[in-house]
N, CA, C and O atoms as a GROMACS GRO file, in nm:
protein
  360
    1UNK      N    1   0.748  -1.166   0.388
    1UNK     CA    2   0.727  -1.146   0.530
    1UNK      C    3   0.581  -1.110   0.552
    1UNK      O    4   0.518  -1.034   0.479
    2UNK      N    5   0.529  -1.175   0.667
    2UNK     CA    6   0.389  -1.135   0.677
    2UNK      C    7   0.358  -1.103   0.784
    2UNK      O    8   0.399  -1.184   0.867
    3UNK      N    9   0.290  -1.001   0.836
    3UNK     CA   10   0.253  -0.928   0.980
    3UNK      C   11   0.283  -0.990   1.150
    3UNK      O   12   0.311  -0.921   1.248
    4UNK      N   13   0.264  -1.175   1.141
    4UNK     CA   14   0.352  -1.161   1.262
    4UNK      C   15   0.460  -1.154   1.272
    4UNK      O   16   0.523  -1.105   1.366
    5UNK      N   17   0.520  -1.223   1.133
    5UNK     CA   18   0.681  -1.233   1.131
    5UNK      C   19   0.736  -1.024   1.111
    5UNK      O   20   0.854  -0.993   1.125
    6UNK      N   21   0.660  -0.950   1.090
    6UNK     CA   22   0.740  -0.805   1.060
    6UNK      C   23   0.695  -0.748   1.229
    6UNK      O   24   0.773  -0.666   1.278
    7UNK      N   25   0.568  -0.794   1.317
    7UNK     CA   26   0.605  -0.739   1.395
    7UNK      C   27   0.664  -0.816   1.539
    7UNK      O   28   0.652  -0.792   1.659
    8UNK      N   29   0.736  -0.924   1.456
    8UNK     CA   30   0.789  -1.025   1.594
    8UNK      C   31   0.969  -0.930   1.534
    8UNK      O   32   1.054  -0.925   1.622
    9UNK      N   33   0.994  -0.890   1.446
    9UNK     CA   34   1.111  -0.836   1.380
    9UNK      C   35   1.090  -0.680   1.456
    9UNK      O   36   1.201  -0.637   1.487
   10UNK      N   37   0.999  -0.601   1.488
   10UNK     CA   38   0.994  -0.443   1.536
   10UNK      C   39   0.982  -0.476   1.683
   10UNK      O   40   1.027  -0.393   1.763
   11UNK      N   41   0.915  -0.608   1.738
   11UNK     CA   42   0.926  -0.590   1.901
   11UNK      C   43   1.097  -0.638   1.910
   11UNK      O   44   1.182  -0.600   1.990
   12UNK      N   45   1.105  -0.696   1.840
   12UNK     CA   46   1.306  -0.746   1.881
   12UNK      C   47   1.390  -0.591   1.878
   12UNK      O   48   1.486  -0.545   1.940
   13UNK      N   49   1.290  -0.535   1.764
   13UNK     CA   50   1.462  -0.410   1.743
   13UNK      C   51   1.435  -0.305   1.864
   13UNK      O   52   1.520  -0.252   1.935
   14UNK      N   53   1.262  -0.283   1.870
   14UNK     CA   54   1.208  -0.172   1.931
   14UNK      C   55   1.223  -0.198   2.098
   14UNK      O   56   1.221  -0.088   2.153
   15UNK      N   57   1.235  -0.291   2.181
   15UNK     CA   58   1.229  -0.396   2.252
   15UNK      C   59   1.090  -0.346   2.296
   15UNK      O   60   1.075  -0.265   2.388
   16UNK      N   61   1.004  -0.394   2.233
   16UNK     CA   62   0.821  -0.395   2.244
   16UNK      C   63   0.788  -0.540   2.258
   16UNK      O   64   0.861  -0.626   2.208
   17UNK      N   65   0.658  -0.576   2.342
   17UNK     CA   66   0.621  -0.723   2.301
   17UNK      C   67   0.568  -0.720   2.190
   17UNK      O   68   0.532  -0.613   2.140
   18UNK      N   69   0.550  -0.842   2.127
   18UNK     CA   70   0.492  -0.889   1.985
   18UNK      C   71   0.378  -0.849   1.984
   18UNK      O   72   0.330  -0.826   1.873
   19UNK      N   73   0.300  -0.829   2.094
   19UNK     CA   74   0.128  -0.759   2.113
   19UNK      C   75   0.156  -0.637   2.090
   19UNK      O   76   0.065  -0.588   2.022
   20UNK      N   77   0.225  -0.576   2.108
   20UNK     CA   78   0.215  -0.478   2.134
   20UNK      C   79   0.258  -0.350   2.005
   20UNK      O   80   0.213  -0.240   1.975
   21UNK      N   81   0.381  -0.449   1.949
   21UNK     CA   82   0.441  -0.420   1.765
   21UNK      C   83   0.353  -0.464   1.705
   21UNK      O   84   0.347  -0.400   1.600
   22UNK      N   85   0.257  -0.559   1.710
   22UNK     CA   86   0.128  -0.585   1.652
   22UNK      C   87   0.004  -0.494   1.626
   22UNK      O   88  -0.065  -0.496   1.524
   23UNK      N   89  -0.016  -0.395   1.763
   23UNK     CA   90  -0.117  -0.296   1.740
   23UNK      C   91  -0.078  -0.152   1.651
   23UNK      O   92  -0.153  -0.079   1.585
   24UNK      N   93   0.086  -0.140   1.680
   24UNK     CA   94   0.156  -0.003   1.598
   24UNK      C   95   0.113  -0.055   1.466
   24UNK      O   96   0.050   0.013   1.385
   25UNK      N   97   0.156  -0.201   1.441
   25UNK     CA   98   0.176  -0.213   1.255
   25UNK      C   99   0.014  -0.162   1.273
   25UNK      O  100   0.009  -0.040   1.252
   26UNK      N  101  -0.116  -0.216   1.304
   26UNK     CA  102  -0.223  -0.210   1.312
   26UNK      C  103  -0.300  -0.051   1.314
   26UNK      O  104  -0.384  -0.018   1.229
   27UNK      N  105  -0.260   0.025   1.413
   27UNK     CA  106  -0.259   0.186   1.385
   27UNK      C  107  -0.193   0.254   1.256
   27UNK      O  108  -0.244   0.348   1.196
   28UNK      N  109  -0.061   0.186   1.218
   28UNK     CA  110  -0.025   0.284   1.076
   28UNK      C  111  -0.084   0.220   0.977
   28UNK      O  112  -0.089   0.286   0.873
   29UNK      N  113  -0.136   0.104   0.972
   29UNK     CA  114  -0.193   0.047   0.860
   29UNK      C  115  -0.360   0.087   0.848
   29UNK      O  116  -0.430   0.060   0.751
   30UNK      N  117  -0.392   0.138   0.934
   30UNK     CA  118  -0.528   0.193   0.960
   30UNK      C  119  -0.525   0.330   0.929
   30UNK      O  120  -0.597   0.388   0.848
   31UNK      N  121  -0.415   0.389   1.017
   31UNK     CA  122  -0.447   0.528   0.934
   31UNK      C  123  -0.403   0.570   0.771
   31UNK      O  124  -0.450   0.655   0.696
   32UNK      N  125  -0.318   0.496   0.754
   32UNK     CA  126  -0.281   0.481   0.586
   32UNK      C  127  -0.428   0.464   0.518
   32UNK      O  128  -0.464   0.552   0.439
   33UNK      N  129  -0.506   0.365   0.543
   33UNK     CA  130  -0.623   0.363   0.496
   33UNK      C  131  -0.740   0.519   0.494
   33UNK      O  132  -0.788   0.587   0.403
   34UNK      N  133  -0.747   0.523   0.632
   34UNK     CA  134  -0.867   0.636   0.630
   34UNK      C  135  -0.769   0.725   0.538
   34UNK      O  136  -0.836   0.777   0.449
   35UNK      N  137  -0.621   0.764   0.530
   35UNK     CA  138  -0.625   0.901   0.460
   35UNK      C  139  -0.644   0.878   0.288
   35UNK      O  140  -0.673   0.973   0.216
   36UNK      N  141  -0.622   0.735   0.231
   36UNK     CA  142  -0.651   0.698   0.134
   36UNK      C  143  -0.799   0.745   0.112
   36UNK      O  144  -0.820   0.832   0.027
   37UNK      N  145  -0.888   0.699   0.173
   37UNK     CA  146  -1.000   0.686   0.212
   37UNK      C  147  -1.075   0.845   0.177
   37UNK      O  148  -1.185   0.875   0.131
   38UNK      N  149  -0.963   0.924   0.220
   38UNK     CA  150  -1.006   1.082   0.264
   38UNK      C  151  -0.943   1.158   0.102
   38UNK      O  152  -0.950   1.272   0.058
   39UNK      N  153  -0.881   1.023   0.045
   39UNK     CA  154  -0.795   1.114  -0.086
   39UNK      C  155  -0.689   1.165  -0.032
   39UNK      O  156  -0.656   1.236  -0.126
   40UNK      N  157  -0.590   1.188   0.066
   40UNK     CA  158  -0.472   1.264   0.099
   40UNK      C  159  -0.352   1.116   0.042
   40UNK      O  160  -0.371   0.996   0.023
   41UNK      N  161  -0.253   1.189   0.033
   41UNK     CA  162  -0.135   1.125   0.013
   41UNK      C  163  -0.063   1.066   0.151
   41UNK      O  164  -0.065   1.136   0.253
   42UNK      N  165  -0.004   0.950   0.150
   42UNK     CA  166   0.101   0.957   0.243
   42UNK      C  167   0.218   0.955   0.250
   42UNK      O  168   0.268   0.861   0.187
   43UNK      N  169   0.308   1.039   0.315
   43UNK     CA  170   0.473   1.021   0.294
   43UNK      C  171   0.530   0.982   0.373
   43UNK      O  172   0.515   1.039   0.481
   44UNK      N  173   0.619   0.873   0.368
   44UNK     CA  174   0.692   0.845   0.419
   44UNK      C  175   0.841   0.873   0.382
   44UNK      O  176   0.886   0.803   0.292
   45UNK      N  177   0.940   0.985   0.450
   45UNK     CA  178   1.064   0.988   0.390
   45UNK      C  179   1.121   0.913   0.412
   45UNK      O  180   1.135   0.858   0.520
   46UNK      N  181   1.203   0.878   0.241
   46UNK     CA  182   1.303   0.759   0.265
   46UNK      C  183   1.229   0.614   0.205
   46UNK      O  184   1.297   0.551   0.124
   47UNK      N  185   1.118   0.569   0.236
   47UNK     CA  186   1.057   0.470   0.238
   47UNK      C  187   0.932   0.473   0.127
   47UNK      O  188   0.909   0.366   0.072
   48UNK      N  189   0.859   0.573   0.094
   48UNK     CA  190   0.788   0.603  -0.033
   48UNK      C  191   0.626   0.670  -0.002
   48UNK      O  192   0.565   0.660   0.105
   49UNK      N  193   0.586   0.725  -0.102
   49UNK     CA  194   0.456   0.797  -0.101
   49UNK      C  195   0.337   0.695  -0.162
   49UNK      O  196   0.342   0.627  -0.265
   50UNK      N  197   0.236   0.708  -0.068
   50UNK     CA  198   0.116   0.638  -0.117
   50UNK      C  199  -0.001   0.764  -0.155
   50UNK      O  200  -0.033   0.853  -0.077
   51UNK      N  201  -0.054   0.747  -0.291
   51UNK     CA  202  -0.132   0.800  -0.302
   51UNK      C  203  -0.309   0.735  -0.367
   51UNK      O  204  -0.358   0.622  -0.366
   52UNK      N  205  -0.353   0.847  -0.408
   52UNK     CA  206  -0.480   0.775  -0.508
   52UNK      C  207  -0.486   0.816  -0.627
   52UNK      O  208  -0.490   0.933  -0.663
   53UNK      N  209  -0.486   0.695  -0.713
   53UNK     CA  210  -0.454   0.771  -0.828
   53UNK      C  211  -0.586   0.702  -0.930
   53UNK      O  212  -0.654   0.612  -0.882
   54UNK      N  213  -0.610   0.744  -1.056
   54UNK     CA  214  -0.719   0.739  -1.121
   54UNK      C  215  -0.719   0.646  -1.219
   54UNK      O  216  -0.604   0.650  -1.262
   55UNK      N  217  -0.780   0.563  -1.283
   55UNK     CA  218  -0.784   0.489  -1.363
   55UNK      C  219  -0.916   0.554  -1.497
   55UNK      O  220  -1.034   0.580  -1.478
   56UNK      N  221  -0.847   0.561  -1.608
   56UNK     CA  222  -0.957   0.654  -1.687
   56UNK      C  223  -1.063   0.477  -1.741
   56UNK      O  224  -1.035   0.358  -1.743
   57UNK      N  225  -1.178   0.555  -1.773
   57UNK     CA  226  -1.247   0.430  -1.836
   57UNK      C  227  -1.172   0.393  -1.986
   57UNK      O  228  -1.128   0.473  -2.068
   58UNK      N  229  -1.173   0.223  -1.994
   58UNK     CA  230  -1.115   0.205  -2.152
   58UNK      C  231  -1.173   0.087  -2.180
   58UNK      O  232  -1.240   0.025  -2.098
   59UNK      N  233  -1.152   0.052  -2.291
   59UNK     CA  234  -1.246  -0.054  -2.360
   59UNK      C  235  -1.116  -0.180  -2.323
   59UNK      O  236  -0.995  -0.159  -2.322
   60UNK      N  237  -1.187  -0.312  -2.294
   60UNK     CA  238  -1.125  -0.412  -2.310
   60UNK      C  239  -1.222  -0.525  -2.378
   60UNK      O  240  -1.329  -0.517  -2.439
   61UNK      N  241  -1.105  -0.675  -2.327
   61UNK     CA  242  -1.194  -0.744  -2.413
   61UNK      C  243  -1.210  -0.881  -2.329
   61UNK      O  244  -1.113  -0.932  -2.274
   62UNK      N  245  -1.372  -0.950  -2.322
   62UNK     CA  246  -1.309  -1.084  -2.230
   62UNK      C  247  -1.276  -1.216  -2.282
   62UNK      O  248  -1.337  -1.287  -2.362
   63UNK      N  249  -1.150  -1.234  -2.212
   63UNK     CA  250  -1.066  -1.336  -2.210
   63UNK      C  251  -1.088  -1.476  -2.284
   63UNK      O  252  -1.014  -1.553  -2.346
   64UNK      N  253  -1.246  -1.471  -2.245
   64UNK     CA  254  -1.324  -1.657  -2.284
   64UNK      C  255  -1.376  -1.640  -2.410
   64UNK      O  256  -1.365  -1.709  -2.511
   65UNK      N  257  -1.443  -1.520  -2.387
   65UNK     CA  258  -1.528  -1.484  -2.571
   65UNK      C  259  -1.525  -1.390  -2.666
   65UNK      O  260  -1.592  -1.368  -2.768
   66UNK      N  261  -1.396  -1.315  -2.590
   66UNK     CA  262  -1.339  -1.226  -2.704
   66UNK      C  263  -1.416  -1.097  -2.772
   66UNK      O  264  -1.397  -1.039  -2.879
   67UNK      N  265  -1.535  -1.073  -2.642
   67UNK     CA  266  -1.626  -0.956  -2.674
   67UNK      C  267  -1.566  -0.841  -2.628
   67UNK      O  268  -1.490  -0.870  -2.536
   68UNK      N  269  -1.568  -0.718  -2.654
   68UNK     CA  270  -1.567  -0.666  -2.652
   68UNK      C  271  -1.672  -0.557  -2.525
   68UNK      O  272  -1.791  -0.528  -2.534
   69UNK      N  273  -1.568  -0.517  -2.411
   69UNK     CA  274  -1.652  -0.458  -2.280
   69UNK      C  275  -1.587  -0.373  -2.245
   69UNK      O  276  -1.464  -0.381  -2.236
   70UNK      N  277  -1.682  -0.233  -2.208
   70UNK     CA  278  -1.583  -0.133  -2.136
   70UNK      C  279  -1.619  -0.159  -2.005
   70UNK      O  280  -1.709  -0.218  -1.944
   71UNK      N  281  -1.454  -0.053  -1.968
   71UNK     CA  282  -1.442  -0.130  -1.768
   71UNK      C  283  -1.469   0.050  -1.801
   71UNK      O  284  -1.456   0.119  -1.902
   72UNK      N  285  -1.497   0.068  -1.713
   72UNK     CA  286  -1.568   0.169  -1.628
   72UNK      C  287  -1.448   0.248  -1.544
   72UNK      O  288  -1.360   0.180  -1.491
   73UNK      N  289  -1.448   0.374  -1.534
   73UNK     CA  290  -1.274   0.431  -1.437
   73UNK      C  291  -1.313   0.414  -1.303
   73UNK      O  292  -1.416   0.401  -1.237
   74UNK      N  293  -1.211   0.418  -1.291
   74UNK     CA  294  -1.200   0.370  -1.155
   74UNK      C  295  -1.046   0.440  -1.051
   74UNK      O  296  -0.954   0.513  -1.088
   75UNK      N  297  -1.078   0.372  -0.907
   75UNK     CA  298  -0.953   0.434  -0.813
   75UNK      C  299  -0.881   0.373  -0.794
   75UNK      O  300  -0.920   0.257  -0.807
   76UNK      N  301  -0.760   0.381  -0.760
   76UNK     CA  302  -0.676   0.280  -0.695
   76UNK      C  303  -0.526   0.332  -0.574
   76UNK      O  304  -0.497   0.444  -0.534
   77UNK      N  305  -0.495   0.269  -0.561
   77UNK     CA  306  -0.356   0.329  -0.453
   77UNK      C  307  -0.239   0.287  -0.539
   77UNK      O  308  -0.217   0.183  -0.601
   78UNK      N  309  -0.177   0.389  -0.526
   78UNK     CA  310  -0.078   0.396  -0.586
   78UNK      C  311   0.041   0.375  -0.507
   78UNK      O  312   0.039   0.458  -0.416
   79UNK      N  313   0.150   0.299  -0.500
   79UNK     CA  314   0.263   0.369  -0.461
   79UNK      C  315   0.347   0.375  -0.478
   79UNK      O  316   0.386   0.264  -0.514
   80UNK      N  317   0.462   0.480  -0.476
   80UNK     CA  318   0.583   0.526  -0.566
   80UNK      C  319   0.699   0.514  -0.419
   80UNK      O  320   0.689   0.589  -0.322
   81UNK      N  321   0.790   0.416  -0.430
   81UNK     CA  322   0.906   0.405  -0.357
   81UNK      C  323   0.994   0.542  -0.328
   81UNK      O  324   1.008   0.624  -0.419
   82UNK      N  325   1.051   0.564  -0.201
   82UNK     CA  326   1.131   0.676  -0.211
   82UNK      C  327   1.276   0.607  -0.240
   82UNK      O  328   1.292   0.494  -0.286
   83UNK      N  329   1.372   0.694  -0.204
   83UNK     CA  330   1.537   0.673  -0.307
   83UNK      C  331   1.588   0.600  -0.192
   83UNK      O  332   1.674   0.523  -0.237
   84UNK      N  333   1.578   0.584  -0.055
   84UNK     CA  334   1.632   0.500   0.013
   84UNK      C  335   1.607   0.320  -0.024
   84UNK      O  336   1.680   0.223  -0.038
   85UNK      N  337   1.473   0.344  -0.028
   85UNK     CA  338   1.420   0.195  -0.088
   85UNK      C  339   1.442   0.120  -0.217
   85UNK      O  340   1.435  -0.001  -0.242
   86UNK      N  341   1.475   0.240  -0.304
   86UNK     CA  342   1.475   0.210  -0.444
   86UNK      C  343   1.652   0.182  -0.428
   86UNK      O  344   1.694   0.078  -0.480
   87UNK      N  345   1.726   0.249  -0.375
   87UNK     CA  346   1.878   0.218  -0.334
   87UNK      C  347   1.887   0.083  -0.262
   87UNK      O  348   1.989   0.017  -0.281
   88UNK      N  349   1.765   0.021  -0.159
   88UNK     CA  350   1.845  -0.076  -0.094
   88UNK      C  351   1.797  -0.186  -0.170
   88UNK      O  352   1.854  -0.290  -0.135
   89UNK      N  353   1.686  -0.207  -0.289
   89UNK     CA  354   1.658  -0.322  -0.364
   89UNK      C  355   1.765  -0.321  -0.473
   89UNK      O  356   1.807  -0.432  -0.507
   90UNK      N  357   1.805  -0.234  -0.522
   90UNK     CA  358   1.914  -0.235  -0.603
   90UNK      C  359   2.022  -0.328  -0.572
   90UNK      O  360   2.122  -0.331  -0.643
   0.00000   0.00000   0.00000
């Protein structure tokens, strides 16, 4: 599913126009960012926690010539499903 089809699916349930379920997905997907952004976690109960989580530096190797390169640590987003979600993919 991709952003018009999820918010042509929230103006049907919410009875919102599609412009308008378009700017909500657009505000929570924005502020999810800045708090990433800020390092805070986000929770959603039921649905799952996004956080930032760390990547330590480690040695790898590349693919074409088989040298030997370290990647450097790094950030990334993490996110861990809550038990409603993890129950309804089951």
């Amino acid at each position: 599913m991709r952003k018009p089809e999820l918010a042509a699916a929230i103006a049907a349930k919410a009875n919102l126009s599609k412009e308008k379920a378009n700017e909500v997905i657009t505000a929570i997907t924005d502020e999810i960012t800045k708090a990433m952004a800020r390092n805070d976690e986000v929770s959603l109960i039921g649905f799952g926690t996004f956080s930032v989580r760390t990547r330590s530096a480690r040695t790898g190797k590349n693919p074409q010539t088989g040298a030997v390169i370290q990647i450097p640590a790094s950030q990334t987003v993490g996110f861990k499903p809550g038990k409603a979600l993890r129950d309804a993919v089951k």
